[in-house]
C-alpha positions as CSV (number, residue, x, y, z in Angstrom):
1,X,83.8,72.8,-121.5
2,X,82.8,69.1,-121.2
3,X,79.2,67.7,-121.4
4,X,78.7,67.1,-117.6
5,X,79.9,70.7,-117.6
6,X,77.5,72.0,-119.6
7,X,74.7,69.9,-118.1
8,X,75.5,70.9,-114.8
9,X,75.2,74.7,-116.0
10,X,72.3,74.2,-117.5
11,X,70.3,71.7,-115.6
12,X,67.0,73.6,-115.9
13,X,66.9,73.7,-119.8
14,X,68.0,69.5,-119.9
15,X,65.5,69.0,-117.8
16,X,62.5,70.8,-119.7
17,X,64.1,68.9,-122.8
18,X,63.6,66.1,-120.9
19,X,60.7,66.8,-120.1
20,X,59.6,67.9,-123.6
21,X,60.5,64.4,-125.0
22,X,58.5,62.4,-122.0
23,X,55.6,63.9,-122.7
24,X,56.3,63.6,-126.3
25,X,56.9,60.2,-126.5
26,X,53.8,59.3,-123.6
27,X,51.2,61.1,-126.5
28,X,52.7,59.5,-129.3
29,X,52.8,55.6,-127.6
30,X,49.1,56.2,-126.8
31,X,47.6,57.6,-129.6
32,X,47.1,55.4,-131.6
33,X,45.7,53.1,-128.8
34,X,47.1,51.1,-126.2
35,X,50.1,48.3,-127.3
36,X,48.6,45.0,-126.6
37,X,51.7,42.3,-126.5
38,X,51.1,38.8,-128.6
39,X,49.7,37.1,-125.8
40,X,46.8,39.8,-125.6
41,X,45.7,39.8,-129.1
42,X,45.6,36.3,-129.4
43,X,43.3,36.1,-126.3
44,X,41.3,39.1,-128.0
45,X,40.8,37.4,-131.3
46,X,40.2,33.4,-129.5
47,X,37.5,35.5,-127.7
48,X,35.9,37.6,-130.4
49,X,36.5,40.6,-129.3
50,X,38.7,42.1,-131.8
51,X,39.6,42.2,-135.2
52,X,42.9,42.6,-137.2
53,X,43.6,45.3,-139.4
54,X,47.1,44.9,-141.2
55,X,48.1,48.3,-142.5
56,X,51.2,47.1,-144.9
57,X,51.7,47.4,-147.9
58,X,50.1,44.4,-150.3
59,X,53.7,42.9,-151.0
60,X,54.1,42.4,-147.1
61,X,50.5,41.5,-146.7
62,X,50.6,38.8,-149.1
63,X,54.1,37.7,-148.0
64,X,52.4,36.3,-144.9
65,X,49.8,37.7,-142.6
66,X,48.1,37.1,-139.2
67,X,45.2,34.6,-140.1
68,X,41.6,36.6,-140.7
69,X,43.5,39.8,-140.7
70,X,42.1,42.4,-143.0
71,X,44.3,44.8,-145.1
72,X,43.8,47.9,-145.8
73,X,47.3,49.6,-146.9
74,X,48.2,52.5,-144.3
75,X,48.1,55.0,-147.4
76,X,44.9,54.5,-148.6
77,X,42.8,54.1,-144.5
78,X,41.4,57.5,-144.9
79,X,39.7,56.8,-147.7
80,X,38.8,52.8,-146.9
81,X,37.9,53.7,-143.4
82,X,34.2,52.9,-143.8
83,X,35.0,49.2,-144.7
84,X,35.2,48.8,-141.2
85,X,31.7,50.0,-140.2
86,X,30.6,46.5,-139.4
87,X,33.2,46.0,-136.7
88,X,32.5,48.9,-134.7
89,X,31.5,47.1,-132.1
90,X,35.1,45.1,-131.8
91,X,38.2,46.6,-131.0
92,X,40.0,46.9,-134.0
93,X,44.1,45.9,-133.1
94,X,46.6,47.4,-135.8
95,X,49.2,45.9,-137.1
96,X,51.9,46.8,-139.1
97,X,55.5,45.9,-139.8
98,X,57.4,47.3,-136.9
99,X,55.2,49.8,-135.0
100,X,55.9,52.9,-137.2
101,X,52.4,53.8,-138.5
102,X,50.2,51.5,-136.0
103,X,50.0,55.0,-133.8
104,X,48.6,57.0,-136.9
105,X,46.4,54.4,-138.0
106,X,44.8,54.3,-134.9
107,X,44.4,57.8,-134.6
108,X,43.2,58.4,-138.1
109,X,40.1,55.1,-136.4
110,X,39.7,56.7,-133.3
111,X,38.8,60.3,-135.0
112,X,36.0,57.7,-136.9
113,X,34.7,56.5,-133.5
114,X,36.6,53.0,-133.2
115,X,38.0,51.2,-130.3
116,X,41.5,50.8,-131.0
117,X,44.6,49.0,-130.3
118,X,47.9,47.8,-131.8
119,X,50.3,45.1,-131.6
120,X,53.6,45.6,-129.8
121,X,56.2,45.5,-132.2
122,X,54.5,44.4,-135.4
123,X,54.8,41.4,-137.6
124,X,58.4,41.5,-136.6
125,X,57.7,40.6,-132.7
126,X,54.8,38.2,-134.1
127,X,56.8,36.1,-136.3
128,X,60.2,36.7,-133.7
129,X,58.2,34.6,-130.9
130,X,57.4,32.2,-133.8
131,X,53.5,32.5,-134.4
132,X,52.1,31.6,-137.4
133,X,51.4,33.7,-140.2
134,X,49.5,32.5,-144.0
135,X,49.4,33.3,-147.4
């Protein structure tokens, strides 16, 4: 029995898998906040509505970062999370290296009552359309 065999057999379990992982995938993109792309956040910071928060660890923060960006390590934002009192009025954006614990971090500020958003793709699409990024 091939694949197409199987999946023609069994077309109503693929397609609650594939359901499943849809709706999986929908909760766990927004989450954390909506993915803003480069061109967003810049206009977001230029504007003063938002504020970075870089949620690598210090070794990648101090490697080079997005200029004003405050870091708070992803490990330790439950218990730093009131350092960001004063910019609850601002939508905090997240960033992080790739995009793997933006999502959380946002979560973990949303449950504390912040606007949040993160950055599509991390540092990585950040320094891969050639922004800048300091010391």
């Amino acid at each position: 029995m091939g694949i197409t065999d199987f999946l023609a057999e069994q077309w109503i379990l693929v397609s609650i898998l594939a359901a499943l992982v849809s709706v999986f995938m929908w909760t766990e993109m927004h989450k954390g906040g909506k993915a803003l792309s480069f061109h967003q956040v810049t206009r977001m910071l230029n504007s003063g509505e938002a504020v970075l928060l870089d949620v690598r660890e210090k070794k990648d923060f101090d490697a080079g970062h997005i200029v004003d960006s405050i870091h708070i390590a992803y490990t330790k934002l439950k218990d730093r999370v009131s350092e960001l009192e004063k910019h609850k009025t601002r939508t905090i954006i997240v960033v992080d290296k790739l995009g793997q614990h933006a999502g959380a971090a946002g979560k973990i500020l949303k449950d504390h009552g912040f606007d949040t958003a993160r950055l599509q793709g991390g540092i990585a699409e950040w320094t891969g359309q050639n922004l800048p990024l300091v010391k």
